[in-house]
C-alpha positions as CSV (number, residue, x, y, z in Angstrom):
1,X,18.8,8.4,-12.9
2,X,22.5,7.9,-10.9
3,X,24.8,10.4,-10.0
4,X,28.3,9.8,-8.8
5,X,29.6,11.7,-5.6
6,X,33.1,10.9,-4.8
7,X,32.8,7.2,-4.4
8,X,29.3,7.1,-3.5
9,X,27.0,6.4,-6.7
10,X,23.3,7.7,-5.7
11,X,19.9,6.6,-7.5
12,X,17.0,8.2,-7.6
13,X,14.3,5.6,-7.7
14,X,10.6,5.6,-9.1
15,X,8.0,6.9,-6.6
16,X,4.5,7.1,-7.4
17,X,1.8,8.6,-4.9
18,X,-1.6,8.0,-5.4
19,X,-5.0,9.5,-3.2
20,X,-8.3,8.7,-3.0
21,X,-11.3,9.9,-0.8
22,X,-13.6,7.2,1.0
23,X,-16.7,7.6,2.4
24,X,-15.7,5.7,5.4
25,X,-15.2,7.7,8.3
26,X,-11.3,7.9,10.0
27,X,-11.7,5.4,12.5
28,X,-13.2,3.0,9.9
29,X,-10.7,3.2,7.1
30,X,-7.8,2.8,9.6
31,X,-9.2,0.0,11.3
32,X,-9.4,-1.8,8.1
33,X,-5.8,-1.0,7.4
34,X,-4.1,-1.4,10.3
35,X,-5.7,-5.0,10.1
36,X,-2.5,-6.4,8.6
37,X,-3.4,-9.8,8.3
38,X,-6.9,-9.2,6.7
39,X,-5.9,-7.2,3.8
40,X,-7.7,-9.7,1.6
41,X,-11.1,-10.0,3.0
42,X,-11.3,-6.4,4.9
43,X,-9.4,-3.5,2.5
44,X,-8.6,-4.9,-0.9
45,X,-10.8,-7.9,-1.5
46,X,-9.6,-9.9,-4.9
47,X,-7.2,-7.4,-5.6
48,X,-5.3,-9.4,-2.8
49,X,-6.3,-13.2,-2.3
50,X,-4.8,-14.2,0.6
51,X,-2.6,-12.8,3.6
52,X,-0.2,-14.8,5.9
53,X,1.1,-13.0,8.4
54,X,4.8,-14.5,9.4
55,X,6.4,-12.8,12.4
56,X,6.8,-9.2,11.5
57,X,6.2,-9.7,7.9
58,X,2.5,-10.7,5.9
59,X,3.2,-12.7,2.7
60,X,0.6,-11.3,0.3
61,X,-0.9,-13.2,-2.6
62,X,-2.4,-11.5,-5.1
63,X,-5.1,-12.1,-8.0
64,X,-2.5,-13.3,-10.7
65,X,-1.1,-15.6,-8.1
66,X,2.4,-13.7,-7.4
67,X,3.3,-13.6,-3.9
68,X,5.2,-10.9,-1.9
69,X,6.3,-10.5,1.1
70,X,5.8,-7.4,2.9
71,X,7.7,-6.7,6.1
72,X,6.0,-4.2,8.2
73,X,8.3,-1.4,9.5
74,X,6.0,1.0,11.1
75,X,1.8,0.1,12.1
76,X,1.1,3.8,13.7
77,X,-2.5,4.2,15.1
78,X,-1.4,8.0,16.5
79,X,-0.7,9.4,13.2
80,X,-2.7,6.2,11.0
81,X,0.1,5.0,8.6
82,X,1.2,1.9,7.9
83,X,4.7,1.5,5.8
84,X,6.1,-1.7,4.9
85,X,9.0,-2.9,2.2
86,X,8.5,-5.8,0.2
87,X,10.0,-8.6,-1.5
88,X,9.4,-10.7,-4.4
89,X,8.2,-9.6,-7.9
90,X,9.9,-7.6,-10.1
91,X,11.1,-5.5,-7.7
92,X,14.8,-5.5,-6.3
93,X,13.6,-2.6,-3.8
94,X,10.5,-1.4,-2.5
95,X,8.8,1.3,0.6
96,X,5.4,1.4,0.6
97,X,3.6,3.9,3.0
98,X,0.1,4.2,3.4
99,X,-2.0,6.8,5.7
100,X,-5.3,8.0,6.5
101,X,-6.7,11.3,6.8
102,X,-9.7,13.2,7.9
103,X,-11.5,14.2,4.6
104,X,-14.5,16.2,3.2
105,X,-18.3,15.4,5.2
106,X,-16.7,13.0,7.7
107,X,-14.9,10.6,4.9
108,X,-11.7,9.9,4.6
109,X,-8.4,9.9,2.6
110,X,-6.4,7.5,1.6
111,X,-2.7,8.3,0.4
112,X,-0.6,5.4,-1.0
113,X,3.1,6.3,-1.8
114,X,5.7,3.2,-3.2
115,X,9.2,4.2,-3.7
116,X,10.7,1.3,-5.3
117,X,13.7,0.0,-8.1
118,X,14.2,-0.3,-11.0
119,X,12.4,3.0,-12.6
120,X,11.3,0.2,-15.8
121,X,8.3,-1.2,-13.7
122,X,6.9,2.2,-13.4
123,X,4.2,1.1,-15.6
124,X,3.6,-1.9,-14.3
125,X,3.4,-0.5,-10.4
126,X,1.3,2.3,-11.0
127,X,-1.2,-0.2,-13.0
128,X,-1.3,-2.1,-10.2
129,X,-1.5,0.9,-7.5
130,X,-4.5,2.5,-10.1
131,X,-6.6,-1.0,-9.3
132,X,-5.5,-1.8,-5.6
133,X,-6.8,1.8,-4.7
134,X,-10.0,1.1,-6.7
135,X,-11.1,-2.3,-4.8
136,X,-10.1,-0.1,-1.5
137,X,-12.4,2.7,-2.7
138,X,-15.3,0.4,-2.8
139,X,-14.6,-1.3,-0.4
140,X,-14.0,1.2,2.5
141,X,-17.0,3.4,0.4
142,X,-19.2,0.4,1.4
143,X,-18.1,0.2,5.3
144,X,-20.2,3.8,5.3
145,X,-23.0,2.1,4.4
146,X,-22.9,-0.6,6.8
């Protein structure tokens, strides 16, 4: 939806926030995240295929073969969150902003927001948000049990 303010035309774009819990422990699930360049073999294995990290950006592949390339704006270990915006796709803008928190019997949580353009791929993101946090779910669920 736009709304016109004087000259200034504001739009609100699509956001979709999506949580899981993790058996994992904090320090586990972060240290998988933070990894930035291992996002295909250490936190989302298949969903992503491959990760090239390129100065302060990773180009991600993914399991259909569409690339994207991430830039990485914030890698926080004080507060755990990673935020990034990507390029490529479908997408003419997107923030994506994931953090970990402490979570029931020494787990973890997992919060992944994307705030992105145009509001038609809604579908489409939060298909792909629904499968990339259940590959992270099992595999930061099986990092408990090793």
């Amino acid at each position: 939806m736009a709304r016109t303010f004087g000259l200034m035309r504001i739009v609100n774009m699509a956001s979709i926030r999506k949580e899981i819990s993790v058996r994992a422990s904090v320090e586990q699930a972060w240290d998988a995240m933070r990894d930035i360049g291992a996002l295909h073999t250490r936190l989302v294995p298949g969903f992503i295929t491959d990760t090239q990290l390129d100065g302060d950006a990773r180009i991600v592949t993914f399991a259909n073969g569409s690339k994207v390339r991430e830039r990485i704006v914030t890698n926080d270990d004080q507060v755990r969150r990673l935020v990034w915006t990507a390029t490529g796709g479908l997408l003419s803008h997107h923030n994506g902003a994931a953090q970990i928190e402490g979570g029931a019997d020494g787990g973890a949580r997992v919060i992944w927001t994307a705030d992105f353009l145009p509001d038609a791929a809604t579908p489409a993101v939060d298909e792909l948000m629904e499968h990339g946090m259940s590959v992270m779910q099992t595999t930061l669920n099986q990092l408990a049990i090793e």
